[in-house]
Structure formats: C-alpha cells, structure tokens
C-alpha angles and dihedrals in degrees: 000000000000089000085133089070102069113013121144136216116251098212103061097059142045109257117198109207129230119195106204108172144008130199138201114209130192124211108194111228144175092265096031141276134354121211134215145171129222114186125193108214132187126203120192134155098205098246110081103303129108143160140170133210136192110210125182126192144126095267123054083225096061094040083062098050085052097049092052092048093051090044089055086054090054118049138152131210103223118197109232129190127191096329093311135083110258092247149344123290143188123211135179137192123173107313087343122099128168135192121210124196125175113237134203130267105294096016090111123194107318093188141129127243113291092024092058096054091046082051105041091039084058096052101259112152104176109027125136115206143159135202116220129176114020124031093198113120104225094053092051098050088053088044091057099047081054094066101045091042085062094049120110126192123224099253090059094040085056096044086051094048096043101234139105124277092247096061093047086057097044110026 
C-alpha cells in the first residue's frame, strides 16, 4: 500500500472517532475461559483524513482507547473532489475486496457496514460503493484503505503527466 505518501501527523487535527466492531474473545484456560475484548476503530476529521486502529484489552473500554491510539498512528490523506472521491477504485485485503465509485451531488454514502464508517470518517458525502468477498470487518476496513490508498487526485495525476489540468480532464 502507498499509505507513506500521504500520512499525516495526529496531533495537528481534530480526529472524531468511530468505533466499528467489537469482539469478544475467549482464551481457554485451566479454570475456564478467559475473556477479552478487540475493538476496530476509525478516526477521521471530515475533511480528507482517516485512520483505523485494532486495539485488544480486558475491558471494552480500554480495547477502544487502544484502538484510537493505534488509528492516530496510522492515518491517510484521501483526495477528495466536490463531495465525492476523483474516480473510481478497487481495493483488496486478505478475502476482502471493495469497489469505490464517485457518485454525483445528493447520492450519499451507499456503503455497507465497516466501508461507510472509513468513508464518512474521511469526509466523503456521494460515494457508491459494495463489499464483495469477505464480510469480516477488519478486512474491510483494510480493504478499504486500500482503495483509497491507491487513489490519486487530478492535480498529482497532471504533475506526474506533465500536462495541464485541463487536459487531464478533457483529453
């Protein structure tokens, strides 16, 4: 993934968190089970940054708060034009795979579970988009960062040609 590019420092914006799962999980021990919570948390400030976090503990609490402090460690810058993402994207993790397509002016997120939270956490207002593949959360969420780690936004894609915007727009 090219999440490098474009990360972002925590500490210099405000990050609302998203908490979107929460597992109970069970150790097996000699006098019975042990459980423990993981929790999948998405940061984003609205306006193009996002990040997720996978945090583990006793408490559920506590999973959260870890989640959050892993997500601010991890965030992506998305391009995002007019409400909507520059053009449509594919992105894979594991048995997860999701497909992004902008969308025009009063579509709204048309997204599943775990990919609405990523999109609407990074500031994405019309966007379509479908999960295929796995249903489990964490490989959606990472599916969906892969997308959106793969996205480029008109003003990079003509730097990199050499032309003007308005050719890459028009031909």
């Amino acid at each position: 993934m090219a999440q490098n590019v474009r990360s972002v420092k925590a500490s210099e914006i405000d990050l609302k968190e998203r908490v979107v799962a929460i597992k109970r999980v069970a150790k097996v021990v000699k006098g019975g089970r042990r459980f423990s919570f993981a929790a999948i948390v998405v940061v984003g400030n609205g306006d193009g940054v996002v990040g997720y976090g996978l945090g583990k503990a006793n408490e559920v609490t506590d999973a959260i708060t870890k989640g959050v402090d892993d997500a601010k460690k991890n965030l992506l810058k998305v391009p995002i034009l007019k409400g909507t993402i520059p053009h449509e994207t594919l992105g894979k993790y594991g048995g997860g795979f999701v497909l992004i397509k902008p969308a025009s002016p009063g579509t709204g997120v048309i997204a599943g579970g775990a990919m609405r939270a990523v999109l609407e956490s990074a500031g994405v207002h019309d966007v379509l988009a479908k999960s295929k593949g796995s249903s489990n959360p964490h490989n959606v969420v990472k599916a969906t960062f892969d997308a959106l780690a793969n996205m480029r936004d008109p003003y990079a894609v003509a730097e990199q040609r050499g032309v003007t915007l308005e050719k890459v727009f028009n031909g």
